[in-house]
C-alpha positions as CSV (number, residue, x, y, z in Angstrom):
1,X,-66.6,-75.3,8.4
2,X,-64.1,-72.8,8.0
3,X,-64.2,-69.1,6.6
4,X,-62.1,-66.2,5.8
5,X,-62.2,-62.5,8.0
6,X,-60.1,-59.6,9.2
7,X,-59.5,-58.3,11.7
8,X,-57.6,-54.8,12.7
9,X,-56.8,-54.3,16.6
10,X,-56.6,-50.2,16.0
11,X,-56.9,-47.7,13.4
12,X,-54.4,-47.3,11.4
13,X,-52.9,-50.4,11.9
14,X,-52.4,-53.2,9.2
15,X,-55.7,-55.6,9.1
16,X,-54.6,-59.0,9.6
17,X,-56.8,-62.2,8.5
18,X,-57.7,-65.5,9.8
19,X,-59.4,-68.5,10.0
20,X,-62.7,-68.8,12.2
21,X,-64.6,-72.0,13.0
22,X,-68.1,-71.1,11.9
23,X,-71.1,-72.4,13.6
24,X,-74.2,-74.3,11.2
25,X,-75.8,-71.9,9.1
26,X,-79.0,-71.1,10.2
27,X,-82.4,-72.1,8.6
28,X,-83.0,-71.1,5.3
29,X,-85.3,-67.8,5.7
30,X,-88.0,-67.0,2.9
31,X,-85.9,-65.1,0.4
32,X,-82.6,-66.6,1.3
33,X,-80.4,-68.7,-1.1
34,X,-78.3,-71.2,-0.1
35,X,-75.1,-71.5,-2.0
36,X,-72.2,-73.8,-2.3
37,X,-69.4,-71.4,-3.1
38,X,-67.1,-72.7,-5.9
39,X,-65.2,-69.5,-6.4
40,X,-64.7,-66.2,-4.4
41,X,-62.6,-63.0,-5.9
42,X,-60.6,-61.0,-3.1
43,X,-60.9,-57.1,-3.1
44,X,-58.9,-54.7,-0.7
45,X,-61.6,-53.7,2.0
46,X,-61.8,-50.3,2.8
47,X,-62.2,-50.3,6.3
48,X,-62.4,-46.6,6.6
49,X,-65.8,-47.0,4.7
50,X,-66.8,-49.4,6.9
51,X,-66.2,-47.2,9.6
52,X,-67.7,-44.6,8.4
53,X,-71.2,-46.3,7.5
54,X,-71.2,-47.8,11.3
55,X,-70.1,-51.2,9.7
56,X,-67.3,-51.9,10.9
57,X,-67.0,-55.0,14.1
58,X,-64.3,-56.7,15.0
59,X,-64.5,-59.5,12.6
60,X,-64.8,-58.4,9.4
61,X,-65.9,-61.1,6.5
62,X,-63.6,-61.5,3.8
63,X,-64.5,-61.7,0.0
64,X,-67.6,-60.8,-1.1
65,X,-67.8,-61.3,-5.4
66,X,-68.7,-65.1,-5.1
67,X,-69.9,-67.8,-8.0
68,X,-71.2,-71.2,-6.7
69,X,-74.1,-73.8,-6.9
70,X,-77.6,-73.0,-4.9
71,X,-78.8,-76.0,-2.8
72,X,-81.6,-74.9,-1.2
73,X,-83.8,-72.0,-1.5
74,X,-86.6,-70.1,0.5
75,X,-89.7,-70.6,0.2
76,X,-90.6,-67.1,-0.8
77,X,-87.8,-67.5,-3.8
78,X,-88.6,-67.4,-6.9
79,X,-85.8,-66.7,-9.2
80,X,-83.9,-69.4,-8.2
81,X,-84.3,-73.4,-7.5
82,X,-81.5,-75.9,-6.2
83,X,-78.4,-76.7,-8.7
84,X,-78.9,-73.3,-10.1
85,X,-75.4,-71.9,-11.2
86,X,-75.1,-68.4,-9.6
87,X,-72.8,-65.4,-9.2
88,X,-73.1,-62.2,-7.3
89,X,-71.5,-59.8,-4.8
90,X,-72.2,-60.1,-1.3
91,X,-73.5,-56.5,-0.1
92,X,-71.4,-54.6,2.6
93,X,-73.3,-55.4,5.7
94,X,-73.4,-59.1,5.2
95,X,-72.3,-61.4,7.8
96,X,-71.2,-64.0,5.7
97,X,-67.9,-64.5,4.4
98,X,-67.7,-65.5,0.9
99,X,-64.5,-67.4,1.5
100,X,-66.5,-70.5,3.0
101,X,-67.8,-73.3,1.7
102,X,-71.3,-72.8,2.0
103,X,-73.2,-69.6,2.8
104,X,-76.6,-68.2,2.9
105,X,-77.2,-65.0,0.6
106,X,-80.9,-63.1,-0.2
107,X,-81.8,-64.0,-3.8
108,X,-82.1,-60.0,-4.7
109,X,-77.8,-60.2,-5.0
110,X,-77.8,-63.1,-7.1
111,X,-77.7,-63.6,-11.1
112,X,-77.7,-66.8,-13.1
113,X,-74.6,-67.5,-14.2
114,X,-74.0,-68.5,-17.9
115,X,-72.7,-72.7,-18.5
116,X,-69.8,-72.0,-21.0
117,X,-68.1,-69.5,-18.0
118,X,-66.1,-70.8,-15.6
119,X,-66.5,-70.5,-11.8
120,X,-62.9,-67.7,-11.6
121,X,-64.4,-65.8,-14.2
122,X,-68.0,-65.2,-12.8
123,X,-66.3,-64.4,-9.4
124,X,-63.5,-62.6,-10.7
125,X,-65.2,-60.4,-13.1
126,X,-68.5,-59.5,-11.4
127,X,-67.0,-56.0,-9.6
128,X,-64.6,-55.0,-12.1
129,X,-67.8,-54.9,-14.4
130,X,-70.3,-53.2,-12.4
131,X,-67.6,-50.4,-12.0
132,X,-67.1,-50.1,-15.4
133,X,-71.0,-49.8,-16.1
134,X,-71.1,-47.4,-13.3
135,X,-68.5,-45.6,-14.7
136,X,-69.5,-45.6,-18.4
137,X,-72.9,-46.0,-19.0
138,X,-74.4,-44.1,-15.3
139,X,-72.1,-41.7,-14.4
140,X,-70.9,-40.8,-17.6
141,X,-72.4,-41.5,-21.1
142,X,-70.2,-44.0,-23.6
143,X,-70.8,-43.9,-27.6
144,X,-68.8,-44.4,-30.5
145,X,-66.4,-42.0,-31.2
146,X,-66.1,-40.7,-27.8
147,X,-62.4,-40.7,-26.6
148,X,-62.4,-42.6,-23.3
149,X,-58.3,-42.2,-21.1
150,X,-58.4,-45.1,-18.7
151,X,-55.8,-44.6,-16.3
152,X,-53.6,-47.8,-15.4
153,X,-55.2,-50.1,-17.9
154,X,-53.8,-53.1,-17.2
155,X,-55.4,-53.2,-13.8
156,X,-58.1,-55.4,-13.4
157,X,-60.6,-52.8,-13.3
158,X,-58.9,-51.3,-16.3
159,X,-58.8,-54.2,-18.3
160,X,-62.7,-54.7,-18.3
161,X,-63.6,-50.3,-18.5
162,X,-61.1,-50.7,-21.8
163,X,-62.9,-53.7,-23.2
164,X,-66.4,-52.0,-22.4
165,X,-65.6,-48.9,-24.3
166,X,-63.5,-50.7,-26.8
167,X,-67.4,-52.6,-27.2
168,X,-69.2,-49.6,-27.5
169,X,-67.1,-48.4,-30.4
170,X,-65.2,-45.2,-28.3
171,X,-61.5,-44.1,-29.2
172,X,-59.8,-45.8,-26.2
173,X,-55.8,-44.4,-24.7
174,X,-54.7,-45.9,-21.8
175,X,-51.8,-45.5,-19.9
176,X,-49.4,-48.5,-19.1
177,X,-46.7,-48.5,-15.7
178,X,-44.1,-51.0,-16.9
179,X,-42.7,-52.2,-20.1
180,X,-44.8,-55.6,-19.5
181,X,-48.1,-53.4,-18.9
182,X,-47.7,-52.0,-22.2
183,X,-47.1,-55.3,-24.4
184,X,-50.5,-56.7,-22.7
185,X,-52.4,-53.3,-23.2
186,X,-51.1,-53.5,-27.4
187,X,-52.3,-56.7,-27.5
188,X,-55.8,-55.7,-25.8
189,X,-58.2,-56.1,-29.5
190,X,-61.5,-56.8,-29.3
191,X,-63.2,-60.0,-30.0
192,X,-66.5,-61.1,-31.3
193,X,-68.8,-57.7,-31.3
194,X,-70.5,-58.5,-34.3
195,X,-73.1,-55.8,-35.6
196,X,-76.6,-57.5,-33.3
197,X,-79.9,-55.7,-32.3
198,X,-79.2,-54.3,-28.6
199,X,-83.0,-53.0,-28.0
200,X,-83.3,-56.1,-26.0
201,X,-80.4,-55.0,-23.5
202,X,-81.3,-51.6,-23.6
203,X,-84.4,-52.2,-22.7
204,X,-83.7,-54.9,-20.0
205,X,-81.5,-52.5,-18.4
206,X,-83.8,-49.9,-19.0
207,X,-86.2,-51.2,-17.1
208,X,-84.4,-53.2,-14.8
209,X,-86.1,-55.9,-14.3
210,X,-84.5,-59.7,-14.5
211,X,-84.7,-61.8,-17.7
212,X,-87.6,-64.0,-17.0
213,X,-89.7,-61.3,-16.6
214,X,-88.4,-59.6,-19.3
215,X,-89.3,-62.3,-21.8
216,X,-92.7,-62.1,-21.3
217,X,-93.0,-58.5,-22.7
218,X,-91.3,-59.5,-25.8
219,X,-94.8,-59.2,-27.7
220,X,-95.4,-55.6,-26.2
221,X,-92.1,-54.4,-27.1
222,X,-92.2,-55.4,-30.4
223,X,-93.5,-52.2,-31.6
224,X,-90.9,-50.5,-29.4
225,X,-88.0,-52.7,-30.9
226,X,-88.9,-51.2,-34.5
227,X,-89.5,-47.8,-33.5
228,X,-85.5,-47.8,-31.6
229,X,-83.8,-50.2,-33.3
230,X,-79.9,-49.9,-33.7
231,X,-77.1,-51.8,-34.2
232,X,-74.0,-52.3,-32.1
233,X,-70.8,-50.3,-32.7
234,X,-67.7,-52.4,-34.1
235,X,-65.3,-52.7,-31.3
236,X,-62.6,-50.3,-31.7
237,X,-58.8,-51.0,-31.0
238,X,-56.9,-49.3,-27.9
239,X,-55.9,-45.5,-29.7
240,X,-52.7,-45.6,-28.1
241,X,-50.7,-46.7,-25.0
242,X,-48.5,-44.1,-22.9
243,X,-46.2,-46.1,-20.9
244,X,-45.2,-43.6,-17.9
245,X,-42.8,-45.7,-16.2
246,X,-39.9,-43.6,-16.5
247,X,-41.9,-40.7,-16.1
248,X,-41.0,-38.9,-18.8
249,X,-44.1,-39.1,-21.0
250,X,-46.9,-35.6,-20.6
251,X,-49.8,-37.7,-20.3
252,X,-51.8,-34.2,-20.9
253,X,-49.7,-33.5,-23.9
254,X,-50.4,-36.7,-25.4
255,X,-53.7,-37.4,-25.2
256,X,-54.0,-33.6,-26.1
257,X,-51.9,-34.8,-29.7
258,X,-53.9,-38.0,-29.8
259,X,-57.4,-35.7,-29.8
260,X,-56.2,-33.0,-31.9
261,X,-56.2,-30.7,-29.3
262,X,-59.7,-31.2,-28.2
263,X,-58.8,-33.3,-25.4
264,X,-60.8,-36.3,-23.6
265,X,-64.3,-36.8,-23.2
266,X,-64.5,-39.1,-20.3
267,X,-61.0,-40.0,-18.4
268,X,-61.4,-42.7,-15.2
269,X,-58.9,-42.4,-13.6
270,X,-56.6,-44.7,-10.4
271,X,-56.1,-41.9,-8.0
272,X,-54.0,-39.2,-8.3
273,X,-51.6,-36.5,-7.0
274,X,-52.8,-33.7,-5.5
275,X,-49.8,-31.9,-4.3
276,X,-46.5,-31.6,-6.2
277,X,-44.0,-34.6,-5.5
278,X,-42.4,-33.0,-2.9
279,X,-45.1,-32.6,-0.7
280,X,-46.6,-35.9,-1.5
281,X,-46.9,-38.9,0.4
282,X,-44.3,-41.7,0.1
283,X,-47.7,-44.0,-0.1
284,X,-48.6,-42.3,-3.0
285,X,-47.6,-43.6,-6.3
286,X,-45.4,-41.3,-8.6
287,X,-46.6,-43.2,-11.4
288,X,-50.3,-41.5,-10.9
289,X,-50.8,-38.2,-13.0
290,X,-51.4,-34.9,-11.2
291,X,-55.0,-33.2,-10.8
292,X,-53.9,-30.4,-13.0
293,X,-52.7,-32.7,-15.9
294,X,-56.1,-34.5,-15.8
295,X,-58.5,-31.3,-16.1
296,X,-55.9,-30.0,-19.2
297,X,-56.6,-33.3,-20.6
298,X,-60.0,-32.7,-20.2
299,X,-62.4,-31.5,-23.9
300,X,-65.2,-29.3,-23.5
301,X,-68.2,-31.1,-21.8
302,X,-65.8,-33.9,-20.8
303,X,-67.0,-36.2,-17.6
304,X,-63.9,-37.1,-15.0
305,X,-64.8,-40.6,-13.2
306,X,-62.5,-40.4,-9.8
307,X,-61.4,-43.1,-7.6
308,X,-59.6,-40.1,-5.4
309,X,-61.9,-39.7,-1.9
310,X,-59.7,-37.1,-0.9
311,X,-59.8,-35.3,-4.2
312,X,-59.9,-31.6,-3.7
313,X,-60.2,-28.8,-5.8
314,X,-58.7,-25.2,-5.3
315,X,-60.7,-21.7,-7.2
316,X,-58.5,-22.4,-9.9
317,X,-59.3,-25.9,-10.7
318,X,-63.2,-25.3,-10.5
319,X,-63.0,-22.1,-12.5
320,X,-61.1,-24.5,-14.9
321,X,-63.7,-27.3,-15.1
322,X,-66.4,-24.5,-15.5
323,X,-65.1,-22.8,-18.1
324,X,-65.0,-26.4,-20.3
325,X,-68.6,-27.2,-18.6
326,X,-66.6,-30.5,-17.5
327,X,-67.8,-32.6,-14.9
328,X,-66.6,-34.5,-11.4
329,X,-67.7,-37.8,-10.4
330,X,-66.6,-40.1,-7.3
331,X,-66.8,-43.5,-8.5
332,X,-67.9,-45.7,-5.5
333,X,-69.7,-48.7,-6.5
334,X,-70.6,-49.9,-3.2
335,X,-73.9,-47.5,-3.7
336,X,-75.6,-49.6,-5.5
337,X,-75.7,-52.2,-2.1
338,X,-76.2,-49.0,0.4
339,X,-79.4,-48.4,-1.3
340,X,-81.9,-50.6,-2.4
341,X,-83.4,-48.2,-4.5
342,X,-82.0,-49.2,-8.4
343,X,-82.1,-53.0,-7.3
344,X,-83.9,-54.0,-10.7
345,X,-80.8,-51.7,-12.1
346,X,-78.2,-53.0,-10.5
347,X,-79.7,-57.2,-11.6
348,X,-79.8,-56.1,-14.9
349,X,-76.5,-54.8,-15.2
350,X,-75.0,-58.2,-13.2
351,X,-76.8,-59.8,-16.0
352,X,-75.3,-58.1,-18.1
353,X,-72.3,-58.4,-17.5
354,X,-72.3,-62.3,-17.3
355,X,-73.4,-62.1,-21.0
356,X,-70.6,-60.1,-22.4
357,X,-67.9,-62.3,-20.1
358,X,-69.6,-65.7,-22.1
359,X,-69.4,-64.0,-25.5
360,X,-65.7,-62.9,-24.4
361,X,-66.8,-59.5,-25.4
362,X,-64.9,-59.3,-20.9
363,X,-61.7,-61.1,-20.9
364,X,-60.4,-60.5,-17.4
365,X,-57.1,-60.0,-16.2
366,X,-56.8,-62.7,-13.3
367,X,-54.6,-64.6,-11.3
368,X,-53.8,-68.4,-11.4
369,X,-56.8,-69.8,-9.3
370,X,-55.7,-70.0,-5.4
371,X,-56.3,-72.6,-3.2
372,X,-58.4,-72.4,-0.2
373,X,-55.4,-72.7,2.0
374,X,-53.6,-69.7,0.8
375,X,-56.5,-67.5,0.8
376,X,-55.1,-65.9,3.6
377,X,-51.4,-65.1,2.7
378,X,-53.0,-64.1,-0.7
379,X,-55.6,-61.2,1.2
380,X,-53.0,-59.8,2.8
381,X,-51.6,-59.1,-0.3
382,X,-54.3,-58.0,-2.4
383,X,-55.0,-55.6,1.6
384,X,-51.1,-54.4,0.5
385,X,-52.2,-53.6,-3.1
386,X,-49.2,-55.2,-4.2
387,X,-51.4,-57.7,-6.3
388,X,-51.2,-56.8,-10.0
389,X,-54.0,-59.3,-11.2
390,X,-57.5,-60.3,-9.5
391,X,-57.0,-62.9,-7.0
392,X,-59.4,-65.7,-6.9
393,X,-59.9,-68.3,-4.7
394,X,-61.2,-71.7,-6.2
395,X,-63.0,-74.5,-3.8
């Protein structure tokens, strides 16, 4: 049995992948899971992190967001009994590689996954969503009529943070980097939605605790669910689309017009520039907005969401952000697996997820499904970030 890991001589130095020869998986311990993996999404692996939380080895396991079959449980496990559909992501220190048949996974990184979606779907989505909920619901707060600016939209992180706001009814402008971004981000409506009770979501999420569990306090709640009860926003079209291709376009000026001059509530942003294009690395692209355009952008109160690790911010810039009572926040989802803290948290919001990608409320933007033989030429690409879709592989 075969799986998928990298492996990167020095640092600095481009991570190349390949095929190992696995040994039998070990006996099933009390709260493992086995799983037959039937899909497994590929993510660019920041070895730098790995480094840096005394992670990284010299075989490093590839693909961690994985959807599959269980066969055989613990016998401490009780969420979870053999032909079990499951999905989940594989937390940072894990030995196993999700590009491999079968693995061995602790049931408390596992969801049910829903019948009507398909294996690429589970796997391909999982991440993209839980960044999206980290970004909108924990480290900033969505509503209707909140503007929301997500930068690069038609990523597939962006795709799923516009459909998320677009479901919680918030004023949604994007910003598109070709002519062919732009068409797809126009054509990114809302379906379904419907106007339906969400005090059982809330609460589930709330609370964190998993489903079964949670139907059991339905007769408590029921006071609760009278007391708190709204309805779901109507899903809101995309606001408006800046293509900044040519780089032409004031993406602080426009979303300044589209606001009225109030500017943005919450903007999540893809990186961006901190020095002026001169001084900036070849690496980074042109195509990402400057610091200073971001916090003009910015309304009063506003919450930034930043992928930028290397973000800093001069007197200036801070004097700026105080002055509007704004907000910075490093988006790094891997916190939810480095602690195991919110675990009942971090279930529900899995669970979540899963839900809105069967009611199609999450329509991801992904690949063709790969074959297990091309995993490898396809990992380096995604490692290149010259991958415009998620890339999944399919068993």
């Amino acid at each position: 049995m075969k799986a998928l890991y990298g492996q990167q001589n020095s640092p600095g130095e481009e991570m190349t992948f390949v095929f190992q020869e696995r040994e039998s998986l070990p006996p099933t311990r009390d709260h493992d899971v086995k799983v037959q993996v039937r899909a497994c999404a590929l993510s660019w692996m920041d070895t730098k992190l790995l480094s840096e939380v005394k992670l990284k080895k010299e075989l490093v396991p590839v693909g961690r967001e994985i959807s599959g079959v269980v066969l055989e449980v613990g016998s401490k496990v009780t969420f979870f009994q053999p032909d079990d559909e499951v999905v989940g992501i594989l937390p940072l220190d894990s030995e196993e590689s999700g590009v491999c048949e079968v693995i061995l996974v602790h049931e408390h990184y596992l969801v049910h996954k829903p019948q009507k979606v398909c294996w690429a779907e589970a796997a391909g989505t999982v991440r993209d969503g839980l960044r999206a909920y980290t970004a909108l619901h924990y480290l900033s707060q969505v509503s209707p009529g909140t503007s929301v600016l997500v930068l690069d939209g038609a990523s597939p992180f962006g795709t799923i943070a516009i459909q998320l706001a677009q479901h919680r009814g918030a004023k949604v402008i994007s910003t598109a980097h070709s002519l062919e971004d732009k068409q797809y981000l126009e054509r990114l409506r809302p379906t379904g939605g419907g106007r339906q009770p969400l005090v059982d979501q809330k609460l589930h999420v709330l609370l964190g605790i998993r489903a079964p569990i949670f139907e059991h306090l339905n007769s408590i709640v029921m006071d609760l669910k009278l007391a708190f009860l709204e309805l779901t926003p109507c899903p809101a079209p995309a606001a408006r689309v800046i293509d900044v291709s040519h780089g032409k376009i004031d993406v602080a000026e426009s979303c300044l017009e589209e606001t009225g001059g109030l500017g943005v509530d919450i903007v999540l942003d893809a990186g961006v520039r901190l020095y002026s294009a001169e001084d900036e690395p070849t690496s980074k692209s042109q195509l990402l907005p400057h610091k200073h355009d971001i916090i003009t952008l910015l309304g009063v109160g506003g919450h930034w969401i930043t992928m930028e690790k290397n973000l800093q911010l001069d007197p200036p810039d801070s004097h700026s952000l105080f002055l509007k009572g704004a907000t910075v926040s490093f988006l790094n989802d891997e916190i939810w697996n480095l602690s195991s803290v919110q675990q009942g948290k971090y279930l529900a919001i899995l669970e979540d997820i899963m839900e809105k990608l069967s009611s199609s409320v999450f329509r991801p933007q992904l690949d063709e499904p790969i074959p297990l033989y091309e995993a490898k030429v396809s990992m380096e690409i995604v490692q290149k970030n010259q991958a415009r879709k998620r890339q999944v592989i399919q068993f």
